[in-house]
N, C-alpha and C positions, 0 to 999 in steps of 0.2 A: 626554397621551400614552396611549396603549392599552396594558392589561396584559395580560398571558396567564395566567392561571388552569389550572392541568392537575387536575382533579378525580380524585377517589379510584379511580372506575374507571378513568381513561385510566391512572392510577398503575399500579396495576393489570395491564394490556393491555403497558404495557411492561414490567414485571417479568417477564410471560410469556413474552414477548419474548426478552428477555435469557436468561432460562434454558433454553429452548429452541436459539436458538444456542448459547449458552455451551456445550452437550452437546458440542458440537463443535470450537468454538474461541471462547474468551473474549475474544479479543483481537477477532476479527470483531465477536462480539457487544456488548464495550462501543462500536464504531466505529459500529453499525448502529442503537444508543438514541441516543447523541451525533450523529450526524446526522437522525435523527426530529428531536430538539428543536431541531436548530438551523435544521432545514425552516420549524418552524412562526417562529421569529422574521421571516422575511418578513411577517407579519402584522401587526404592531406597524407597516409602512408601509403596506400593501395588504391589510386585512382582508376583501375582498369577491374578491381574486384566485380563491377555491377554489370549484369547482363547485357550485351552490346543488340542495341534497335533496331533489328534489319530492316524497319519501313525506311530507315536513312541513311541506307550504302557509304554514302560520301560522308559523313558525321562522323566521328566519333560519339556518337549520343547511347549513353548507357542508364541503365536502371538500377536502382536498390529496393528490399523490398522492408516495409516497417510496417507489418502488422496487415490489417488489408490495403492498406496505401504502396503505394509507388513511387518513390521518390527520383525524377527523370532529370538527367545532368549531362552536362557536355563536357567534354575534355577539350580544351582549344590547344593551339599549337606552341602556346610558351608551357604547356602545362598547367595553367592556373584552370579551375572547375568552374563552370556556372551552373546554379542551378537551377533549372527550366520550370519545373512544378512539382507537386506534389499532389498524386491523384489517386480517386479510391478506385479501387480494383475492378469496379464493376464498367468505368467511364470509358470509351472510348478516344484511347490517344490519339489516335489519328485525326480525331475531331477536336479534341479540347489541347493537344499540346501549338504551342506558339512556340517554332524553329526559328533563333535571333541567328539571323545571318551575320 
């Protein structure tokens, strides 16, 4: 079975996340983390569903979309996922995503 891995910075991405809505309304903002993770559990059956990164030839690094966000993931070679970040639409990845070799 395939695991999902969320790494330090996706950790991270969503904290900001959260606090950033939360300014506004908490109750939105835990609604809007809790459906980010439960986005990516589609993964664990269809880990190639999310648009594949052409800035990273050699990667497998793929995309899902949740709402204006981004949710950016690698597929590694046993299969299992990590999850790289979670970024709003407008961010440039090529500058904010962190490729864990």
């Amino acid at each position: 079975m395939v695991r999902i891995f969320w790494t330090d910075e996706s950790k991270k991405w969503l904290r900001e996340i959260y606090e950033y809505i939360s300014l506004d309304n908490k109750k939105i903002a835990k609604k809007v983390i809790s459906e980010i993770v439960k986005k990516t559990e589609i993964l664990k059956t269809f880990s190639e569903i999310g648009h594949k990164l052409q800035d990273f030839p050699n990667r497998n690094i793929r995309m899902l979309l949740y709402g204006n966000y981004r949710i950016v993931y690698l597929i590694k070679p046993n299969s299992d996922i990590d999850i790289l970040g979670v970024y709003h639409g407008a961010l440039d990845l090529k500058k904010h995503l962190k490729v864990i070799e």
